[in-house]
C-alpha positions in Angstrom: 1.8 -17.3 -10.2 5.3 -18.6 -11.6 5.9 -14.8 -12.9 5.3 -13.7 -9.6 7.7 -16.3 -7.7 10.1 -15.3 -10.3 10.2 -11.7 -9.8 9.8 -12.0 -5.8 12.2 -14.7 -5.1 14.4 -15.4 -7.9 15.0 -11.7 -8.6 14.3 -12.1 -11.7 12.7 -8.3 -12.9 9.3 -8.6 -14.4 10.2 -8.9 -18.3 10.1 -5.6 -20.4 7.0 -4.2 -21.6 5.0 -6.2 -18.5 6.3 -4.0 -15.7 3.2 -1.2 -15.8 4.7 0.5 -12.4 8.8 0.8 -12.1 9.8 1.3 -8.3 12.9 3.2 -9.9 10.3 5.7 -11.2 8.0 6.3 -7.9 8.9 9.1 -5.6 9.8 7.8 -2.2 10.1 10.7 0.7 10.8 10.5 4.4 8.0 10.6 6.7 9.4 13.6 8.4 9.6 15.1 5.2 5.5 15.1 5.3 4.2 18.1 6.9 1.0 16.6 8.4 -0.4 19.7 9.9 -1.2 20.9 6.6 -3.7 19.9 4.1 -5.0 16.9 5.3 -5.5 12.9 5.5 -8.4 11.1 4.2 -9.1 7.3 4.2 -9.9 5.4 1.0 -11.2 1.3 1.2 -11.9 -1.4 -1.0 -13.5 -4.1 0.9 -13.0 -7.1 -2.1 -17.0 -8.3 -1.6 -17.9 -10.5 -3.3 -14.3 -11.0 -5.4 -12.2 -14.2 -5.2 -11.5 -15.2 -1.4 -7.9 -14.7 -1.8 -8.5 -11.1 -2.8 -6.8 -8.8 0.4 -9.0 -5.8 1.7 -7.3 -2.3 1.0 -7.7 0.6 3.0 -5.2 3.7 2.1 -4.7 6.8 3.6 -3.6 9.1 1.7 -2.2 13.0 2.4 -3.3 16.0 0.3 -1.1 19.2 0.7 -1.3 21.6 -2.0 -0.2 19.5 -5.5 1.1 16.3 -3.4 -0.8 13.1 -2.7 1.4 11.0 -0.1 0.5 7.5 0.9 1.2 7.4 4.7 -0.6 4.4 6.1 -2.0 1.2 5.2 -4.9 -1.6 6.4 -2.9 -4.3 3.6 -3.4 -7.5 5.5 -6.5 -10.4 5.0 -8.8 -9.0 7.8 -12.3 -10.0 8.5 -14.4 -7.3 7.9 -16.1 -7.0 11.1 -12.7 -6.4 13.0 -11.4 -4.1 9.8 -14.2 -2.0 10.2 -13.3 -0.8 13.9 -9.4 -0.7 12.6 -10.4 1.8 10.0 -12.6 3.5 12.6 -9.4 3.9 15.1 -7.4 5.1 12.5 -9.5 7.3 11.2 -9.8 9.2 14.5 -5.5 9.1 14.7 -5.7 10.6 11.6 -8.7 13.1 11.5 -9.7 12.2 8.8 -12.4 14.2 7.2 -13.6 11.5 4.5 -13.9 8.2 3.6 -14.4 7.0 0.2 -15.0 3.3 -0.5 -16.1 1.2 -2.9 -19.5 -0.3 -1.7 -20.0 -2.8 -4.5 -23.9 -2.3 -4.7 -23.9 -3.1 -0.9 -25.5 -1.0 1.3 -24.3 -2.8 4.6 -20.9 -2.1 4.1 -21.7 2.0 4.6 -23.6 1.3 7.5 -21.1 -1.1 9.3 -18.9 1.9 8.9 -20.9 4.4 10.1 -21.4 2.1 13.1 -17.7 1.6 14.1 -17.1 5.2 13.7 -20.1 6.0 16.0 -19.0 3.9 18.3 -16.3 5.5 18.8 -17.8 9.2 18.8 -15.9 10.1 15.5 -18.3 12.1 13.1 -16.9 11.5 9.6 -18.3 11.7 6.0 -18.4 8.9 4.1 -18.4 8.5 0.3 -19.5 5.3 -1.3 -18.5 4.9 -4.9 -19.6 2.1 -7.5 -16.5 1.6 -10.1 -17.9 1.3 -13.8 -15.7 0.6 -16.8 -12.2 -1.4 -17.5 -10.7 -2.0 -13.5 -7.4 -2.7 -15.9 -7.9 0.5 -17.5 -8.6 2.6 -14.2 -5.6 1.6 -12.7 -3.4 2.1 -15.3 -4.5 5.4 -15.9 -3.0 6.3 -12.6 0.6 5.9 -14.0 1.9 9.6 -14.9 0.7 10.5 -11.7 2.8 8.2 -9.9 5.8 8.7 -12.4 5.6 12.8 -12.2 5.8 12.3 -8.4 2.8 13.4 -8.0 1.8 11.0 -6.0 4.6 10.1 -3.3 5.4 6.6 -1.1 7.3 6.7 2.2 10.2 5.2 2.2 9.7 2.7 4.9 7.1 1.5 2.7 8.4 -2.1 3.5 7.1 -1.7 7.3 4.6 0.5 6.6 2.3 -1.3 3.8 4.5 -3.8 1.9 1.6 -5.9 0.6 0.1 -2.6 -1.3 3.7 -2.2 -2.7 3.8 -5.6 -4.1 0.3 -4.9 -5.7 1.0 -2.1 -7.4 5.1 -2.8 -8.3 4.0 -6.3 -9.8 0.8 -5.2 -11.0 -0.6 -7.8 -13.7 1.4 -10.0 -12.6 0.7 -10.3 -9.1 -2.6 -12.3 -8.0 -4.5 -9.2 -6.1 -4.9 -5.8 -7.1 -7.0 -4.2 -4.6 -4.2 -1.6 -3.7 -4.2 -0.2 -7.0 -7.6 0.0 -7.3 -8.2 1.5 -4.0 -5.2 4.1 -4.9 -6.8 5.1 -8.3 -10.0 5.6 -6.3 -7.6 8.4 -4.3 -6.2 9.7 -7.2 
């Protein structure tokens, strides 16, 4: 959109009252400042079926340790979903991951392509589909004051890491694709 060309290459901010998630506000940490072996990593993916075809997969892993959620990795880029599958699969085992929670949109295949990849590659892991109901708008907005209490934390290498999640959700509404924000308020 012209908004988003605006704020992205003119570095022009987003104008006041349309911003719904200030970078200046998130709570960025150093990956070594993430203590991995405690608490633990689980996987969360929204596939975008049947959504616009310029809509990006999202698959987020996110890190629990005591009160802390940390995004650590990201799956951000258009992917078919019969090579993402196998992706999420590998990382899963990297990770070892206990769960993974997805939106299955009323699909049934998408669970058992999953449960395939991971089989394939002799990783037992639980999986979780969810069907979102209500306002997406709403749901993802929601998620703001645990983002802004730091709560909920982003590495700081984000822009290596998973810099097309972190233009979702820093130009949310403004930005074409929203996946990442969804798939984070499904983590949250």
């Amino acid at each position: 959109s012209d908004l988003f060309f605006s704020c992205q290459y003119m570095n022009s901010p987003l104008m006041d009252g349309l911003q719904i998630f200030d970078l200046k506000k998130l709570t960025l940490v150093r990956p070594e400042q993430v203590q991995f072996e405690l608490g633990q990593i689980n996987c969360f993916f929204d596939p975008s079926l049947g959504k616009a075809s310029s809509d990006y997969p999202m698959c987020l892993w996110l890190h629990f340790h005591e009160d802390a959620i940390t995004v650590i990795d990201a799956i951000d880029e258009k992917v078919e979903l019969s090579l993402l599958v196998h992706q999420i699969a590998a990382k899963n085992r990297e990770y070892q991951c206990r769960s993974l929670t997805f939106e299955n949109n009323g699909l049934t295949l998408i669970e058992q392509s999953l449960r395939d990849a991971h089989q394939r590659i002799g990783y037992r892991i639980y999986l979780d589909p969810v069907h979102h109901y209500g306002n997406k708008h709403e749901r993802i907005c929601s998620i703001q004051p645990d983002l802004y209490s730091g709560r909920v934390r982003f590495l700081d290498d984000y822009l290596t890491r998973y810099p097309e999640f972190m233009n979702q959700l820093i130009f949310y509404g403004a930005y074409g694709n929203d996946d990442g924000p969804d798939c984070l308020e499904m983590g949250i």
